[in-house]
VOGU-3710 file (C-alpha; in Angstrom, 3 decimals, decimal comma):
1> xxxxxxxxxx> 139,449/219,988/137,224  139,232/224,009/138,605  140,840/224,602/141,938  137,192/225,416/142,869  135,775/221,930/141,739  138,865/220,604/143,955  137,410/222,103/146,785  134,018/221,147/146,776  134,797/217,060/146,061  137,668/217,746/149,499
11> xxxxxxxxxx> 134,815/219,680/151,119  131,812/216,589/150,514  134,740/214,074/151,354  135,172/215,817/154,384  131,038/215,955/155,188  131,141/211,961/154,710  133,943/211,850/157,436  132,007/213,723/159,983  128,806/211,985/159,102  131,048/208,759/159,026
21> xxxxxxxxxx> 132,048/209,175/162,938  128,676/210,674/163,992  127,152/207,308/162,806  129,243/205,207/164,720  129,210/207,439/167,541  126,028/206,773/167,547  126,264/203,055/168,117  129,812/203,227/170,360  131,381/201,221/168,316  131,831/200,947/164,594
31> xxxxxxxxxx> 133,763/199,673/161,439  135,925/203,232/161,439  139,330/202,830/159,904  138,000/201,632/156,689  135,269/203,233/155,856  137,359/207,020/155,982  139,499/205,635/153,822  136,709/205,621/151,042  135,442/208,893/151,488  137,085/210,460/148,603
41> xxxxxxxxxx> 136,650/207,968/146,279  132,907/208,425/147,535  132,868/212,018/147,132  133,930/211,872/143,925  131,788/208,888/142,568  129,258/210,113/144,008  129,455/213,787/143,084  130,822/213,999/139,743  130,611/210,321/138,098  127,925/207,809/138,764
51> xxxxxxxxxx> 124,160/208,654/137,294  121,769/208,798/140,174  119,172/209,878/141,188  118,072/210,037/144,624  114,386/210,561/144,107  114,029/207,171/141,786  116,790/204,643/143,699  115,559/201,872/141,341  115,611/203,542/137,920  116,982/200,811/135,771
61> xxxxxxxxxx> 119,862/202,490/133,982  120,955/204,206/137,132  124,650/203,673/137,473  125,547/201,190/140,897  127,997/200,904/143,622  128,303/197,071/144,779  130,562/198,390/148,235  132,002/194,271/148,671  133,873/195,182/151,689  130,417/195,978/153,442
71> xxxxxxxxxx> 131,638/196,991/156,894  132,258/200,452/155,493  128,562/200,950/155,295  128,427/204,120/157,591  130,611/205,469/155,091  127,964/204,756/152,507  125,456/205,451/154,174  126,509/209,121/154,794  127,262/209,345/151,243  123,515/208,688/150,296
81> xxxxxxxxxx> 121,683/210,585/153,186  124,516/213,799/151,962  122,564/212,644/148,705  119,025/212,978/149,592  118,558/209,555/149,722  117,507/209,907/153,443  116,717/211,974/156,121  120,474/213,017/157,158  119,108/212,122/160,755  118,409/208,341/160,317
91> xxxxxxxxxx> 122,256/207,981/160,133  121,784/207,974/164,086  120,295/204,883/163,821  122,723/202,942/163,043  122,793/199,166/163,934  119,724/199,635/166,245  116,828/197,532/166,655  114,423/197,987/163,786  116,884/200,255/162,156  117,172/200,693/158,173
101> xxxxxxxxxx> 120,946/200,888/158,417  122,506/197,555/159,784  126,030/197,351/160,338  126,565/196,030/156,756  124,924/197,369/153,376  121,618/195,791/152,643  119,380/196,199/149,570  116,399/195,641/151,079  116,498/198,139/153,535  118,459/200,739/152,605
111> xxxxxxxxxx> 117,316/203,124/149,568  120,665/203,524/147,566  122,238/200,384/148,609  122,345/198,506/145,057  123,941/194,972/146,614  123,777/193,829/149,963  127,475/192,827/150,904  129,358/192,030/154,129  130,049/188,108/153,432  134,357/189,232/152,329
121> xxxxxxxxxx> 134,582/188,416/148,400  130,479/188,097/147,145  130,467/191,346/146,476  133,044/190,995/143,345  130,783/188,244/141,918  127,553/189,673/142,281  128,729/193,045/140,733  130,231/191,123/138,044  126,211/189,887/137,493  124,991/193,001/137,803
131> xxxxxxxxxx> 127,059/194,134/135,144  127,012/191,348/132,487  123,062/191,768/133,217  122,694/195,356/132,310  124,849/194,801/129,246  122,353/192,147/128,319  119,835/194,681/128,928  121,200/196,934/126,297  121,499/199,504/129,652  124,343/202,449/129,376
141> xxxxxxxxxx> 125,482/202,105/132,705  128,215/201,287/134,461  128,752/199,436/137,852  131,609/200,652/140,622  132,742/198,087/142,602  134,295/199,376/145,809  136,731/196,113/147,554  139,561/195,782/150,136  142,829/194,750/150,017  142,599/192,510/152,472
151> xxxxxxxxxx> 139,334/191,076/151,142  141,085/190,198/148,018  142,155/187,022/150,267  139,567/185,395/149,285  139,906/183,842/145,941  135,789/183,859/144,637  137,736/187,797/143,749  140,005/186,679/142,024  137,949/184,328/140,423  135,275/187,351/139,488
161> xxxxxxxxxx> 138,356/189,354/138,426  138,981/186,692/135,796  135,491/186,750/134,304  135,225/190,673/134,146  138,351/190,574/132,269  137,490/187,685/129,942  134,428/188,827/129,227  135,395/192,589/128,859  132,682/193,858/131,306  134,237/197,555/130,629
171> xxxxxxxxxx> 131,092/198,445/132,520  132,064/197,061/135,353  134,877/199,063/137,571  136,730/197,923/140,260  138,513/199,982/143,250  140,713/198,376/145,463  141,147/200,366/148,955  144,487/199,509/149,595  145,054/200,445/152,500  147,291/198,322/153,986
181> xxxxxxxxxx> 145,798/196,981/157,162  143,048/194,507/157,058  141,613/192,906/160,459  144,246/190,870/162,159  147,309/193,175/160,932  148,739/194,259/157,777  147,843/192,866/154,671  151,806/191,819/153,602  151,957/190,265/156,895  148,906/188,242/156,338
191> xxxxxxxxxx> 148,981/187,270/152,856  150,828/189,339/150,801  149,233/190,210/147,179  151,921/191,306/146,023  151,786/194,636/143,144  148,304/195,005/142,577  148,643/197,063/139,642  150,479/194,487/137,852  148,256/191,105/139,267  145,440/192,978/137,602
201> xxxxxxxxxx> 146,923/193,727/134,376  147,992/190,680/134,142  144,250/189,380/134,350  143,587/191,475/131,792  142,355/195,303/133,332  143,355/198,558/132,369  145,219/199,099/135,464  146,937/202,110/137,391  147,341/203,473/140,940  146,819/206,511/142,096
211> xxxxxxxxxx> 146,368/208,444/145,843  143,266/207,128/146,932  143,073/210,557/149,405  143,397/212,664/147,178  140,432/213,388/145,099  141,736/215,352/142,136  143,709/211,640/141,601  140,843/209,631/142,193  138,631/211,867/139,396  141,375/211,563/136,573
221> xxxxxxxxxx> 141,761/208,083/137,016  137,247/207,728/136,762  136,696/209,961/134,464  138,431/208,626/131,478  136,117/206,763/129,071  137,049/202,497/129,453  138,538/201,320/126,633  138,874/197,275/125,486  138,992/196,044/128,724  137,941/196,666/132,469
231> xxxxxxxxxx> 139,435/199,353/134,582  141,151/198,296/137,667  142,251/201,473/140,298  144,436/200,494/142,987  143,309/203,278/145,689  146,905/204,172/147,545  144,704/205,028/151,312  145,454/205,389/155,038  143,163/203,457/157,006  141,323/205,836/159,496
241> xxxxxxxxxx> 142,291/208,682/156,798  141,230/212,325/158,099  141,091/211,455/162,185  144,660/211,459/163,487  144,300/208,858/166,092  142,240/206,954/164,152  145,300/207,180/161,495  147,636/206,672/164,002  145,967/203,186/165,754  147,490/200,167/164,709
251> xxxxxxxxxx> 144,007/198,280/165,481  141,528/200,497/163,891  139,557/197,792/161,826  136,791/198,609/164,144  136,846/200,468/167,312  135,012/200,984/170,594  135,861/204,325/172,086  134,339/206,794/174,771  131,454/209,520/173,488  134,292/212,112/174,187
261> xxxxxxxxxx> 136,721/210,378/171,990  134,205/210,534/169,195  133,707/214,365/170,254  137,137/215,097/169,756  137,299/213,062/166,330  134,742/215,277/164,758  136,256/218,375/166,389  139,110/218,078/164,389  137,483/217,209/161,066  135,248/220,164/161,671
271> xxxxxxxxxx> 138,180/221,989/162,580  139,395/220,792/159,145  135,860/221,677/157,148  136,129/225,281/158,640  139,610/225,771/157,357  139,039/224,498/153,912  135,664/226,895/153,644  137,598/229,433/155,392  135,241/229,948/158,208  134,982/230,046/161,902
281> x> 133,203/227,964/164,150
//
């Protein structure tokens, strides 16, 4: 990648952050620490490697995103209203009555949203069927499938995991946001997973780990064609990535903080935008 290409997948990264926070301001309260630590993978699937396209949602041999750990939705969200998808406005409405953005992703009411997700561990099964489906198809497209590391408690993953590599959906991607914290604590605390990397090359995926912040990373590791088997990246994150007290919150699954609080959250990422662009505010 050019230093300039760099910049513009830290610069949209940085757009989904701010859009991220002024969703949830919206609401008070919000799913915050892990749905900044997607945004680059985001920004970079969403900018440079899936085929979409925002004025025909439902073209068949669109590429997907199956986001299992749905709770990062805002995240999401701002990714497809950045996209066109939606009037950049309706991200407001998050999570309020009669809204078309719950708190989790929905298919049915969000245009973009490929899978509805939220129920921890569904989301690696269904995107499993909506690969092995477009394959049956005939379809040249692939499916991303976006899970946490503390999701991959549940064992229906592990269990989807084991069919993608059996079956050699190389259509079918998986990215692991590990980043280290799930609900109740940290994830070694919890239920330790040990090396991901290594669980899922033993099932069978091309596997490697990269800095899941750090976009130029997350674009090598996407961009290379799949080979024989399904690619596995283990995405290396900070939970609440981009907002230092976010970052620096032990409980920052989901938080409820002050309007002022989220004002000073998107001061600094603005602050951040400006000095990447090399502007003033």
């Amino acid at each position: 990648m050019t230093q300039e290409q760099v910049k513009e997948l830290q610069e949209f990264a940085l757009q989904i952050r701010i859009g991220t926070v002024e969703c949830i301001k919206s609401r008070g309260f919000g799913h915050i620490g892990g749905s900044l630590s997607v945004a680059d993978a985001l920004a970079v699937l969403y900018k440079c490697i899936m085929n979409v396209d925002p004025s025909d949602p439902h073209k068949p041999d669109r590429d997907k995103l199956v986001c299992s750990k749905g709770h990062a939705g805002p995240a999401v969200y701002t990714t497809l209203a950045l996209k066109g998808y939606f009037p950049y406005e309706k991200l407001k409405t998050l999570n309020q009555p009669g809204t078309d953005l719950p708190s989790h992703c929905d298919r049915k009411k969000t245009p973009g949203i490929d899978m509805t997700t939220g129920s921890l561990g569904q989301g690696t099964s269904t995107a499993v069927g909506l690969a092995l489906g477009d394959r049956l198809q005939g379809r040249d497209c692939r499916t991303f499938l976006i899970v946490g590391d503390g999701e991959l408690d549940e064992g229906q993953c592990w269990e989807a995991a084991m069919f993608t590599a059996a079956k050699k959906l190389t259509n079918l991607t998986w990215l692991v946001d590990w980043n280290k914290k799930q609900l109740d604590g940290y994830v070694t605390d919890i239920l330790d997973t040990g090396d991901l990397e290594k669980k899922f090359a033993a099932f069978g995926f091309d596997a490697c780990t990269v800095d899941g912040n750090d976009v130029e990373q997350v674009y090598e590791a996407l961009s290379k064609k799949p080979g024989d088997k399904p690619v596995a990246v283990i995405l290396s994150t900070v939970k609440g990535k981009g907002v230092t007290q976010v970052e620096e919150t032990m409980s920052n699954h989901s938080m409820n903080v002050g309007q002022d609080v989220f004002d000073s959250w998107l001061e600094e990422l603005h602050g951040k935008l400006d000095a990447l662009q090399g502007t003033g505010r």
